[in-house]
MITORMI-936830 format. One record per atom (N, C-alpha, C, O, CB): residue number from 1; residue in three letters; atom name; x, y, z. Coordinates in steps of 0.001 Angstrom, whole numbers, plus 500000, padded with zeros to 6 digits. Glycine has a CB too. Example, Ala and Ser with C-alpha at 12.3 -4.5 7.8 and 13.67 -1.06 7.14 Angstrom:
# residues 2
1  ala  N  513190  494310  507800
1  ala  CA  512300  495500  507800
1  ala  C  513200  496700  507800
1  ala  O  514236  496681  508465
1  ala  CB  511308  495527  509046
2  ser  N  512850  497750  507080
2  ser  CA  513670  498940  507140
2  ser  C  512900  500030  507870
2  ser  O  513409  501138  508039
2  ser  CB  514084  499402  505725
END
This chain:
# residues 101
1  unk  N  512236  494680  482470
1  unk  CA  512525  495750  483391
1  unk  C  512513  495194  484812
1  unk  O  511722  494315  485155
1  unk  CB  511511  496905  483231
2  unk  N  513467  495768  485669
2  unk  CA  513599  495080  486896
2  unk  C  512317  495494  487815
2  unk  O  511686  496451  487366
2  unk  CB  515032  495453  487578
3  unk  N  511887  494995  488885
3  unk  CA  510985  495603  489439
3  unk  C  511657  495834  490624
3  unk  O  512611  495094  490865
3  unk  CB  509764  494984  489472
4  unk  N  511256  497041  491728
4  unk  CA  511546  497076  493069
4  unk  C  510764  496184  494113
4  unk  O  510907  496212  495335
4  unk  CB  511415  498366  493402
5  unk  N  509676  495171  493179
5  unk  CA  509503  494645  494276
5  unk  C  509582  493489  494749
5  unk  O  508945  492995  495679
5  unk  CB  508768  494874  494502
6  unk  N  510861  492777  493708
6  unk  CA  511347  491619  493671
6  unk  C  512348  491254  494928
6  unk  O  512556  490088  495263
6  unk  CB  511938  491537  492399
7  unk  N  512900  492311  495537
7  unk  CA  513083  492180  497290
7  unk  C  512877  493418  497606
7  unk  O  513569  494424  497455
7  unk  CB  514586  491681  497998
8  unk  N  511058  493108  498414
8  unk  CA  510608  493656  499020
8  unk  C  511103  493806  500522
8  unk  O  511610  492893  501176
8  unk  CB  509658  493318  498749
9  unk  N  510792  495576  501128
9  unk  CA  511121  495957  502277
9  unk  C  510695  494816  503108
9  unk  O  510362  493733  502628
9  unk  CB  510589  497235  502604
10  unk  N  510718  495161  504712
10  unk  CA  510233  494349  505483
10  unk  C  508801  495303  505738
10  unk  O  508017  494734  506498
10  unk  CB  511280  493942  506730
11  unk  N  508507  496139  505427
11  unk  CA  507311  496909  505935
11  unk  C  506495  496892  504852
11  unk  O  505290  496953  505094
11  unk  CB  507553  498352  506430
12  unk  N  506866  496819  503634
12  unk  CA  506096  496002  502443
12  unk  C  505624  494728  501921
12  unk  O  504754  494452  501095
12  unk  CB  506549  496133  501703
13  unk  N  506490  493961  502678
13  unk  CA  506313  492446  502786
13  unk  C  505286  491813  503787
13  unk  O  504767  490699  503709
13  unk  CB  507612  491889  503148
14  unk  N  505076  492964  504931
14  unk  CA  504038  492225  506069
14  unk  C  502769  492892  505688
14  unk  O  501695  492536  506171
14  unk  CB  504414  492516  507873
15  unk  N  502891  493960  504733
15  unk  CA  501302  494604  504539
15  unk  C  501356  493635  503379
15  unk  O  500328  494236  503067
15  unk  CB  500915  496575  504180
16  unk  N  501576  492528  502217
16  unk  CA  501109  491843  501232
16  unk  C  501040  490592  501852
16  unk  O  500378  489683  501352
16  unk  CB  501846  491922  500023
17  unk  N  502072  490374  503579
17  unk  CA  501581  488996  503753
17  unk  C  502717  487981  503589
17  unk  O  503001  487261  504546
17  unk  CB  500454  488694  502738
18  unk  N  503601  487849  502052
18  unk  CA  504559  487552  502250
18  unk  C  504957  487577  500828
18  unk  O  504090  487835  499994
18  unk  CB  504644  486531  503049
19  unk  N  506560  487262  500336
19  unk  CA  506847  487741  499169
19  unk  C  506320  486410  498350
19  unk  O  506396  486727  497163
19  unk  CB  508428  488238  499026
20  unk  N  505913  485311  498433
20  unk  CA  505549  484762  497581
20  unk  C  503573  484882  497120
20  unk  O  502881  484341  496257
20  unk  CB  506204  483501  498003
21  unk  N  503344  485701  498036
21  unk  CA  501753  486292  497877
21  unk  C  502048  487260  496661
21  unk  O  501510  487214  495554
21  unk  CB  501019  487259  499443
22  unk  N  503149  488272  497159
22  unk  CA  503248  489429  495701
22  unk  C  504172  488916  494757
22  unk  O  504894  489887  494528
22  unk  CB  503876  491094  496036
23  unk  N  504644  487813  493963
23  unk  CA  505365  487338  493190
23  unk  C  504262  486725  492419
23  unk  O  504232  486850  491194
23  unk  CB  506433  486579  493730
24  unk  N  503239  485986  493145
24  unk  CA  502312  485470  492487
24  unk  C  501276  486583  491894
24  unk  O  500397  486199  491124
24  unk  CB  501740  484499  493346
25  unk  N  501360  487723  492189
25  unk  CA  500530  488744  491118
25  unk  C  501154  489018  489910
25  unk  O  502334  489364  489857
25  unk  CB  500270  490149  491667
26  unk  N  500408  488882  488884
26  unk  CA  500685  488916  487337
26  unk  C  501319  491089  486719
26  unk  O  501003  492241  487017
26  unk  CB  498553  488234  486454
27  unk  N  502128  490500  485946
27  unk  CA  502444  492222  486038
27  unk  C  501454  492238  484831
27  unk  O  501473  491814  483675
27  unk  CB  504370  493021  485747
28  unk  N  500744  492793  485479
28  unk  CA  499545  493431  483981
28  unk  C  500109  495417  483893
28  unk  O  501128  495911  484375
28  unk  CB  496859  493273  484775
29  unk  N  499126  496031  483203
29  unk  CA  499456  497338  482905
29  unk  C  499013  498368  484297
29  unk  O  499316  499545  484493
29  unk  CB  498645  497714  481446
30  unk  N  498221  497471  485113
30  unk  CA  497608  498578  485988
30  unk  C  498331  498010  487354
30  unk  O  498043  498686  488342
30  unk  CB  495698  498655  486010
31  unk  N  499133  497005  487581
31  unk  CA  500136  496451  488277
31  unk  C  501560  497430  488158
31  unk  O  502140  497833  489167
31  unk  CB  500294  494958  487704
32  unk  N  501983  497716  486876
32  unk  CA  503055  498360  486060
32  unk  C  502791  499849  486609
32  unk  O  503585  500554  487232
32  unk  CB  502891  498139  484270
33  unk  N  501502  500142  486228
33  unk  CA  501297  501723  486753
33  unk  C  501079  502050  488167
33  unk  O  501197  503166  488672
33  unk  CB  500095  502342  486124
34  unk  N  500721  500866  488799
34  unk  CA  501014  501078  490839
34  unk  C  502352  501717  490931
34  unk  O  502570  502681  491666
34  unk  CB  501205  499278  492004
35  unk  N  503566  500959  489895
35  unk  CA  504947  501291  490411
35  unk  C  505342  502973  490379
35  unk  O  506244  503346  491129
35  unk  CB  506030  500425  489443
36  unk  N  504701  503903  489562
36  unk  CA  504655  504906  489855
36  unk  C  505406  505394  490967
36  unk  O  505827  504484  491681
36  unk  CB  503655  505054  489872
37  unk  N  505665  506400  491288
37  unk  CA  506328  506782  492607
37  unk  C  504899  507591  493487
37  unk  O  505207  508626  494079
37  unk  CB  507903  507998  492251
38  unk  N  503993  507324  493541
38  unk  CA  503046  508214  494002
38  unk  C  502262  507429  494728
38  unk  O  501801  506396  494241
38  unk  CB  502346  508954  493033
39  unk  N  502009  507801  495963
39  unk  CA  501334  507303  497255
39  unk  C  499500  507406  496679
39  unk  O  498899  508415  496309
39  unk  CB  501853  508571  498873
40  unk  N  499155  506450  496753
40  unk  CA  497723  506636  496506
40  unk  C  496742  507545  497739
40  unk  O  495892  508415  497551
40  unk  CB  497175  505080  496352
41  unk  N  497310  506876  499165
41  unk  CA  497100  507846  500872
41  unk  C  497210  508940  500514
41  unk  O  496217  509584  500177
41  unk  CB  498212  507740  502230
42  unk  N  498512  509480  500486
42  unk  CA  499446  510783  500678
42  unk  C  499262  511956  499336
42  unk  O  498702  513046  499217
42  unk  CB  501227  510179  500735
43  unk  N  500051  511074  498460
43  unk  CA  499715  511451  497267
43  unk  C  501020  511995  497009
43  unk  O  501316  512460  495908
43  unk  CB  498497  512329  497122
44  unk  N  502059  511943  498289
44  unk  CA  503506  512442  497945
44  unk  C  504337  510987  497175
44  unk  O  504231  509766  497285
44  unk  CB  504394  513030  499633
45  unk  N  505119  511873  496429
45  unk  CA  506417  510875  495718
45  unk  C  507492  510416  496930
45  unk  O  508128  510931  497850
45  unk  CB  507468  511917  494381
46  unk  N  507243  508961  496242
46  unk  CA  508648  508079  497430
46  unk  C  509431  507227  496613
46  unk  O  509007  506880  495511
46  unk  CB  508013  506830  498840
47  unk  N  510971  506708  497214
47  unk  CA  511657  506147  496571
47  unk  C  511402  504904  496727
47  unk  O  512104  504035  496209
47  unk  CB  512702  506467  496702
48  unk  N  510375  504650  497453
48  unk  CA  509888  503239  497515
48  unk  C  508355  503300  498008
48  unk  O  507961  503881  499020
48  unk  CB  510848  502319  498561
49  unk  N  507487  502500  496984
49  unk  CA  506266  502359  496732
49  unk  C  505594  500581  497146
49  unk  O  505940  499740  496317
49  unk  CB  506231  502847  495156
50  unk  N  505134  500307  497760
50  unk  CA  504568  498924  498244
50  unk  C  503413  498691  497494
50  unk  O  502977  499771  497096
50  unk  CB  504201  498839  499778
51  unk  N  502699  497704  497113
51  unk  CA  501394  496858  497076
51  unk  C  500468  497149  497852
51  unk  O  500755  496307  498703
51  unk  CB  501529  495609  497312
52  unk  N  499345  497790  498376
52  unk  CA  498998  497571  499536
52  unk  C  497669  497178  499260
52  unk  O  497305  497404  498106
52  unk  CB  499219  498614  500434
53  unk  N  496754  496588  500106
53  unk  CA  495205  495588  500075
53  unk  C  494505  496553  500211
53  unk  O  494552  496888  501395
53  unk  CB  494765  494363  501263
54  unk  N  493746  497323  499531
54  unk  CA  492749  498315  500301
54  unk  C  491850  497586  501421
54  unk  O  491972  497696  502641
54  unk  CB  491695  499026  499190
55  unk  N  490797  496715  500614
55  unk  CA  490671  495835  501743
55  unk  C  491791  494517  502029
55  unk  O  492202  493790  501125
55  unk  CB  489275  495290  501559
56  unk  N  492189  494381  503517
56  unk  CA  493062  493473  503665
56  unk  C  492756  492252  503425
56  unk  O  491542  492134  503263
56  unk  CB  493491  493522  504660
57  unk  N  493426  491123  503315
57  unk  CA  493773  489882  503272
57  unk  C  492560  488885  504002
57  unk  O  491695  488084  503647
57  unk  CB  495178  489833  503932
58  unk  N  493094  489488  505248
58  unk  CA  492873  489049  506648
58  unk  C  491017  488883  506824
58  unk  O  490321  487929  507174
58  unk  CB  493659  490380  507800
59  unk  N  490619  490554  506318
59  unk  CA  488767  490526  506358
59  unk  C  488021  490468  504776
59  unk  O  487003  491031  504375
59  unk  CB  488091  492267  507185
60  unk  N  489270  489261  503856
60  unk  CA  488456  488727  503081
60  unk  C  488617  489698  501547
60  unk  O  487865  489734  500573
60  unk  CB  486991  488698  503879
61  unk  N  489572  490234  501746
61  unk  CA  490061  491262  500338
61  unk  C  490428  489960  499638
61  unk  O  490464  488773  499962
61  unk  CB  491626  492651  500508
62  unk  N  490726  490786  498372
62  unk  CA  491102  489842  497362
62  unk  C  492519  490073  497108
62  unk  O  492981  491169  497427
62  unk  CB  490274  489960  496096
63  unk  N  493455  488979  496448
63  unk  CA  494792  489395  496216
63  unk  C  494692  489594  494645
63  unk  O  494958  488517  494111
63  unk  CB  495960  488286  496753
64  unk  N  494495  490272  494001
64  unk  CA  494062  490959  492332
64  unk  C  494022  492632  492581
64  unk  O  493614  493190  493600
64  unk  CB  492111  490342  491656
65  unk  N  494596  493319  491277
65  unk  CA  494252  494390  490734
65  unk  C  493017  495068  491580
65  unk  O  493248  496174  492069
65  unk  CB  493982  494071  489335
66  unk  N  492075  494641  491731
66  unk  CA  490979  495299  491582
66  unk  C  490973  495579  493250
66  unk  O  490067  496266  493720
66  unk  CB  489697  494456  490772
67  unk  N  491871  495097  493995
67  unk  CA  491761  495452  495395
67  unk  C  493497  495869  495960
67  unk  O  494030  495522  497014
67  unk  CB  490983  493976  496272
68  unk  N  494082  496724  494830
68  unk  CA  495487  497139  495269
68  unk  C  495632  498616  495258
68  unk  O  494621  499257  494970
68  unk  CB  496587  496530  494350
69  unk  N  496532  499145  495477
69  unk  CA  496863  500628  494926
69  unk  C  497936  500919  495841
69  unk  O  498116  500449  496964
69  unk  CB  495588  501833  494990
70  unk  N  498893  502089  494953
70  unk  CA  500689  501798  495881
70  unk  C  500275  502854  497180
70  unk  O  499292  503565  497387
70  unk  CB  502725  502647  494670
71  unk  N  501356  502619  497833
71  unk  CA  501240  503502  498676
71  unk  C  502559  503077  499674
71  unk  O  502808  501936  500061
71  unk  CB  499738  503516  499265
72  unk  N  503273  504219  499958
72  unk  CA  504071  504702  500628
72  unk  C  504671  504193  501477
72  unk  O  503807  504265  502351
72  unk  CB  503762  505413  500955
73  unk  N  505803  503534  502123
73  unk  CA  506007  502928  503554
73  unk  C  505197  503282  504732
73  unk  O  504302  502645  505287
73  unk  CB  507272  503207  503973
74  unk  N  505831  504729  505060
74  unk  CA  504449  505274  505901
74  unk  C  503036  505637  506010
74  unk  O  502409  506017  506998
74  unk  CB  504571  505992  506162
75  unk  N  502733  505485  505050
75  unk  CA  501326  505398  504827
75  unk  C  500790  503932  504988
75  unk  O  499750  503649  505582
75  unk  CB  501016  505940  503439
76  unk  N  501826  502828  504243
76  unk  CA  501677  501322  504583
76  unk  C  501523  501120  506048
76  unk  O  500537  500715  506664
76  unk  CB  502921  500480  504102
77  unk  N  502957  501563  506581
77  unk  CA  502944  501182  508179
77  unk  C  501796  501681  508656
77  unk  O  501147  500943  509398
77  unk  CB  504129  501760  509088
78  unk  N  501335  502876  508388
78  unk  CA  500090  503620  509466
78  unk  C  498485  502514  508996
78  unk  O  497463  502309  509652
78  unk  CB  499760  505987  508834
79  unk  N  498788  502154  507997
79  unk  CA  497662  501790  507929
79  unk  C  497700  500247  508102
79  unk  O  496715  499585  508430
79  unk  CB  497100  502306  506777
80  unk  N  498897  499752  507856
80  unk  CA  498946  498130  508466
80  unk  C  498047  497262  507927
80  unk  O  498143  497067  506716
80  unk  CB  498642  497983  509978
81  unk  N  497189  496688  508539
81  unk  CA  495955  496041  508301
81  unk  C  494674  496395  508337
81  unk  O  493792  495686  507853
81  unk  CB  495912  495278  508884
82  unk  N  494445  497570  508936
82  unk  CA  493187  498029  508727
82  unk  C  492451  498206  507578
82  unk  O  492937  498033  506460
82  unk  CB  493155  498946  509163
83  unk  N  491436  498504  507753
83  unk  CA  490590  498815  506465
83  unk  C  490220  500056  506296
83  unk  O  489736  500841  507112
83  unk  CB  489407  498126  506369
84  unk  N  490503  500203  505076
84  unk  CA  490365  501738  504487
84  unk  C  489787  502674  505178
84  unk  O  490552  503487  505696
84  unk  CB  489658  501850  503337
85  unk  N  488396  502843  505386
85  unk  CA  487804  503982  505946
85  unk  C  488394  504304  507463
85  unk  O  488700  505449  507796
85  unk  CB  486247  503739  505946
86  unk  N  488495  503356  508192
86  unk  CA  488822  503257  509689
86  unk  C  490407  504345  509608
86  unk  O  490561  505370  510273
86  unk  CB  489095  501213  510284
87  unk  N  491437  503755  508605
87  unk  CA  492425  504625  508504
87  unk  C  492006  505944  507770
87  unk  O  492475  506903  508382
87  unk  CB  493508  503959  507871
88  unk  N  491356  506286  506778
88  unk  CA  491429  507348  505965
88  unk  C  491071  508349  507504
88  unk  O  491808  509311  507716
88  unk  CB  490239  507306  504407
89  unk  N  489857  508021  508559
89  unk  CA  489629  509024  509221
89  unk  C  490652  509237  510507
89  unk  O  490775  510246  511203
89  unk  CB  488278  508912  509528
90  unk  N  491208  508222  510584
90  unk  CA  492503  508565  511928
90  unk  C  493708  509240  510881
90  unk  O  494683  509836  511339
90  unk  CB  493325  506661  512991
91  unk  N  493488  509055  509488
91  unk  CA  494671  510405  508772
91  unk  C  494166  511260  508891
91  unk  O  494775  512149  509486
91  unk  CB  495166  510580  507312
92  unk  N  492759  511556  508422
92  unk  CA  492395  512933  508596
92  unk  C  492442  513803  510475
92  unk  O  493140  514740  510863
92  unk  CB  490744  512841  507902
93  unk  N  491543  513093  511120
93  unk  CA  491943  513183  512764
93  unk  C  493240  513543  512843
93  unk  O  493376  514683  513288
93  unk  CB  491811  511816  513639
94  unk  N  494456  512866  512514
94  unk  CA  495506  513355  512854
94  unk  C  496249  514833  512131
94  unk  O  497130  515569  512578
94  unk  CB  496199  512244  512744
95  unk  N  495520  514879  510922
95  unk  CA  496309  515747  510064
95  unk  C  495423  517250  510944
95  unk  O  495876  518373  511167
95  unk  CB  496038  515390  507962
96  unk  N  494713  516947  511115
96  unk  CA  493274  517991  511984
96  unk  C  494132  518306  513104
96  unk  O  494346  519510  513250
96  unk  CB  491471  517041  512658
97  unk  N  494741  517425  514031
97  unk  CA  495249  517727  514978
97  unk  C  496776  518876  515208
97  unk  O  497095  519726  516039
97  unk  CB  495304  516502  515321
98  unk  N  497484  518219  513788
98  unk  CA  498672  518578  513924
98  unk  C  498396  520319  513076
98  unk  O  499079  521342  513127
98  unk  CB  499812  517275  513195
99  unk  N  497678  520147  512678
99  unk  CA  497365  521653  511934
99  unk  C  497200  522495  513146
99  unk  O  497823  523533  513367
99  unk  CB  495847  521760  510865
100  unk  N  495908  521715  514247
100  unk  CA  495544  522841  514882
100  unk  C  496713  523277  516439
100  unk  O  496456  523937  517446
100  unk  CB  493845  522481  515262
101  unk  N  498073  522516  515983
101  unk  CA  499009  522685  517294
101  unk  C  499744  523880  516604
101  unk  O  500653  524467  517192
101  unk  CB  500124  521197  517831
END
């Protein structure tokens, strides 16, 4: 089966780092089930789903299963490199904000 992430976006490619970082992950079953269309952030369906590090690369994440889950372009871009909690509360902050306009 083909994968979509055999040419990866450019906004999917700088949150894994580079395409030979995500080529070198093994397609196991829980790799297979990231491809899902469902934002792990958001939780909305997209026509394109990325890799992303919960913890990043950069502060020592691991590149394996056990530190991935898909998520969304925009949810990728917003969260970039940061680390999880730091983004989960500037989504919530923002979603807080735009409710209360």
């Amino acid at each position: 089966m083909a994968s979509r992430f055999s040419t990866p976006t450019a906004s999917c490619r700088r949150a894994v780092g580079s395409t030979a970082v995500r080529s070198a992950l093994p397609e196991t079953d829980y790799t297979a089930a990231l491809r899902l269309d469902v934002c792990a952030y958001c939780g909305e369906r997209a026509e394109s789903i990325c890799l992303d590090h919960i913890e990043p690369l950069r502060f020592g994440g691991a590149n394996d299963e056990t530190n991935l889950v898909a998520a969304c372009r925009s949810c990728n871009a917003s969260k970039n490199d940061d680390k999880l909690l730091p983004f989960l509360w500037w989504r919530s902050a923002n979603a807080s904000a735009r409710a209360a306009a």
